[in-house]
N, C-alpha and C positions, 0 to 999 in steps of 0.2 A: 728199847723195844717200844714199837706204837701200839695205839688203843685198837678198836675196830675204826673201819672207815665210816668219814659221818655219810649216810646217805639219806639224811632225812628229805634234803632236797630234793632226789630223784623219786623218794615217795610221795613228796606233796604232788611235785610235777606228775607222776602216775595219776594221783586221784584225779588233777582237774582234767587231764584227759580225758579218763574215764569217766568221768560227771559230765564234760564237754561232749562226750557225745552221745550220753544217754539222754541228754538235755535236746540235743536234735534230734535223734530219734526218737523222743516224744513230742517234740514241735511236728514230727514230720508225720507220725502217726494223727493227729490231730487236726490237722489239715487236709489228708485225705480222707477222714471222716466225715469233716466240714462238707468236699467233693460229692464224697457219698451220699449224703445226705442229698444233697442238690441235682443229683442224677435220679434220684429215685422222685423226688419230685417231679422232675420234669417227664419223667416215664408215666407216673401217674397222672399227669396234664395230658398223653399222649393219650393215655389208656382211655379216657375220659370222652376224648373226642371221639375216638372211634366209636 
């Protein structure tokens, strides 16, 4: 009779997934902020002029 099956692998490989791509969606949230940021600048450069 066998043990259980090892699946420790498929849970590492789970995590870094899921860390992979919480990891880019917070690179990507953070660069659209960056955007943000710089859009509302130049709205306020426009605002300015007028």
């Amino acid at each position: 009779m066998e043990g259980p099956a090892d699946t420790l692998t498929y849970m590492i490989a789970g995590y870094a997934v899921i860390f992979g791509v919480m990891l880019i969606y917070l690179v990507s949230l953070i660069l659209r902020w960056k955007n943000l940021r710089k859009d509302i600048e130049v709205l306020k450069d426009l605002e300015k002029k007028d």
